[in-house]
Structures are given as C-alpha cells and as structure tokens.
N, C-alpha and C positions, 0 to 999 in steps of 0.2 A: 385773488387778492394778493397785494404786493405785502411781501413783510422783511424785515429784517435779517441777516441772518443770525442773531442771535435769536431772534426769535422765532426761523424756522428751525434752530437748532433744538428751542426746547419743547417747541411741536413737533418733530421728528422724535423725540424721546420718548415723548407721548403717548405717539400712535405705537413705539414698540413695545410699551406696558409698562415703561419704566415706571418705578414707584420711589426708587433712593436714588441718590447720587452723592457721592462723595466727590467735595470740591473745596480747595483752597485758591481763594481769590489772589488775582494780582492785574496787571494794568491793560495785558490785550484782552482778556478775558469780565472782565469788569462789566459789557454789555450786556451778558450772559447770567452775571450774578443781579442785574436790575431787572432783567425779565423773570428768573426764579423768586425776585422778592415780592413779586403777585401774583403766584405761581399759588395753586393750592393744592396742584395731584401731586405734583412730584417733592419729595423730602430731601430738604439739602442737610447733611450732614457734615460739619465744618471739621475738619483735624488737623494738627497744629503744626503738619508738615507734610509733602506732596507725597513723600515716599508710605506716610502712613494712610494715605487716601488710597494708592493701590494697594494695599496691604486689607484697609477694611473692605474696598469692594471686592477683594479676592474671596477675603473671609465671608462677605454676604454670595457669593455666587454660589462656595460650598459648600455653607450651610439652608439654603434657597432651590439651587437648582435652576437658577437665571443668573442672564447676563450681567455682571459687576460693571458698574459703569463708575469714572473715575475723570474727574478734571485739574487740569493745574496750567497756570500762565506759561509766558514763553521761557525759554534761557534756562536758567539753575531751578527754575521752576518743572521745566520739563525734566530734565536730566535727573533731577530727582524722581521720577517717576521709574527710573529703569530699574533700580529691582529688584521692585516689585511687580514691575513685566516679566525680567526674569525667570521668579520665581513663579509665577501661571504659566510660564511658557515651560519648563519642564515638571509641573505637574499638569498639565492640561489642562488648565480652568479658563472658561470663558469668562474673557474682560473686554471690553472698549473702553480704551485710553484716549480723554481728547486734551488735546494741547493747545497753548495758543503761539504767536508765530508773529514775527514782525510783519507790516505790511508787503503784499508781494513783489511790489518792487522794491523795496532793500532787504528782499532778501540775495544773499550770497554778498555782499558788500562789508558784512562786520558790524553791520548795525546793532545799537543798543541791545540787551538781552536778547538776541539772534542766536541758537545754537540750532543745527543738524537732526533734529529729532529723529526723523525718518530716517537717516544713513544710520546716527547712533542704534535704532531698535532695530535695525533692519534683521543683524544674524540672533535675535531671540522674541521674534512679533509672527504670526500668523501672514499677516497684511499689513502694509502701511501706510497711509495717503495722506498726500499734501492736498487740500482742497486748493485751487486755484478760481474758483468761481460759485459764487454763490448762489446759483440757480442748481447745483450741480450737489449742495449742500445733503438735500434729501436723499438723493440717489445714494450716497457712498454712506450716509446713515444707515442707510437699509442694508447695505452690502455687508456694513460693518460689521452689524448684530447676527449677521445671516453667517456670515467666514465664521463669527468666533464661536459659536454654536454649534455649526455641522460638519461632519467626520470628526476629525481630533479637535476639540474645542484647542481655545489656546487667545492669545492676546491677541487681539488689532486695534494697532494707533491710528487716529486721523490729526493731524495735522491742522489748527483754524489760523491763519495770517488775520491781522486786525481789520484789513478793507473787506474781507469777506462776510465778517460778522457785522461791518455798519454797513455795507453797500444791501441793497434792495430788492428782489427777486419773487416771482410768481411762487406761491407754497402749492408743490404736487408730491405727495406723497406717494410713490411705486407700492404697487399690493404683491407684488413677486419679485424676487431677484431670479434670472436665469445665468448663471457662469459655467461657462464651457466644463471647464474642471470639476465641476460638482454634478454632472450631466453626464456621466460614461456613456460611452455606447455600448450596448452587451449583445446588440446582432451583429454579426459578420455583414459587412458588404457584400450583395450576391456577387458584381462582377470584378470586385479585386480576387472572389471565391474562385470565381471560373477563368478569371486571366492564371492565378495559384494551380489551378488542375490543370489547366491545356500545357505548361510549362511544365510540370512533374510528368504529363503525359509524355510530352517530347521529349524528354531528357535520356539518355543512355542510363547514365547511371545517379539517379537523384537521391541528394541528400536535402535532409529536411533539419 
C-alpha cells in the first residue's frame, strides 16, 4: 500500500513504540501535523518554541528510559533545535530529532527558510540524514532509533525536505537494522592469523 510520506512517517513512529512527540508546527512540516490530528496512539505535545521541544523530549527520555522524539519545521525552526541536541549529545541521551527542509531540489540554492541542518548538528548529533527519497523514509527511521539507543545513546537528526513527505511510496517497515559499526567482529581471521605467524616465523629478529 502506497502512502505518503508523512504518513509513513507517523507509521514508522508507530511501529517503534512511540507514544509522545514533541512538535511545533510550521509549513514543510504541516503534512505531518494533519496526519497526527487523526492520530490516536501517538500524543502531540505542542511547546511554544523548538528549542523547548528538544529540551522536553530530552526530559521524557530521562525520566522514561526511551527514545525522546522531537520535530520542528525548516530554517530558524531547525536551528533552533541545536541546543537542545547539544545538550543530549554531552549527556548521552537518546533523542531523534526530525526537521523539515525545503524541497530537494532547492536545496543548496538559498531558498526560503533553507538552513544546513545536517552540516550545522554534524560536530554534536550521533548520526545525521538528509532523507532524499521517500521509499527510503522507513529504513533511516529505524536506523535512527536504533544509533540513538545503542552503545553511547546520544542525538540523531534526520533531515525531511517537503517533496519527501508529499511524494508517494510503498510503507515496508525493516524488523532489523544491521550496521557494520555496531557488528564488531571478536574472532580473529584464521588466515590474516596464519599469514601473522609464517611472517614472525620468517623473520630474524620480529618485533610485534
């Protein structure tokens, strides 16, 4: 079933348990707050400025023990959100921060509230993404909740441009994330092992 991306957006929220969100409205995001207004699982909580909506989802993750999730429009509406990423990001609290974004082709042009989000959060955000396609919407959902959660919790922004949330896409929901980085490997490779020994074996005088 085809759905919007706003409204795999707040299906993807869904499926991660979300129950709050903290969100102050504004105009690429406005898709997002008409799907929440028939919305019965998830609880919008409105605060009278962006920076105090990361501020309360930070407060519900640590007093919770789940992911703070937190929205706010594009431009001074994003930037406002820094921080309060900031601040999760050196205490270590798991947030997902979603922004909204001019559509993807103006961005980089100076289009109307157009700012940088992702360069701006880049040196205090866990992860950061720009969604560029909205069939792709679910996947970095899942990624998102999944980075800010495991090993050192901490912030991840995603990024929504306006065509992503009205453009159209199949809802598949990933039951797993796999990332290399969270995946160590803790055997030794036998033959990097045994190429390591025949070379200490040859050697005159091996240092290690």
């Amino acid at each position: 079933m085809k759905l919007s991306g706003a409204e795999i957006f707040v299906e993807s929220l869904k499926k991660e348990g979300v129950k709050v969100l903290f969100g102050y409205p504004g105009g690429v995001v406005l898709p997002i707050f008409d799907v929440l207004y028939h919305e019965k699982e998830i609880r919008l909580i409105l605060p009278r400025h962006e920076q105090a909506a990361v501020h309360m989802a930070d407060g519900y993750a640590r007093s919770t023990g789940s992911v703070g999730v937190a929205l706010a429009t594009s431009g001074p509406g994003a930037t406002n959100t820094v921080t309060g990423i900031a601040t999760a990001f050196m205490d270590s609290i798991p947030l997902v921060v979603f922004t909204g974004q001019v559509p993807t082709p103006m961005i980089g042009v100076d289009a109307f509230q157009e700012a940088d989000i992702v360069g701006i959060t880049r040196p205090c955000t866990k992860y950061n993404y720009l969604v560029k396609n909205t069939a792709d919407l679910p996947y970095i959902i899942k990624e998102a909740f999944y980075i800010a959660s495991k090993g050192r919790p901490g912030p991840v922004v995603v990024d929504l441009p306006r065509d992503v949330l009205a453009n159209k896409a199949d809802f598949i929901y990933p039951e797993t994330v796999s990332l290399r980085s969270y995946n160590p490997t803790y055997i030794g490779n036998r033959w990097q092992i045994k190429k390591a020994a025949d070379a200490i074996l040859k050697a005159k005088r091996p240092v290690i």
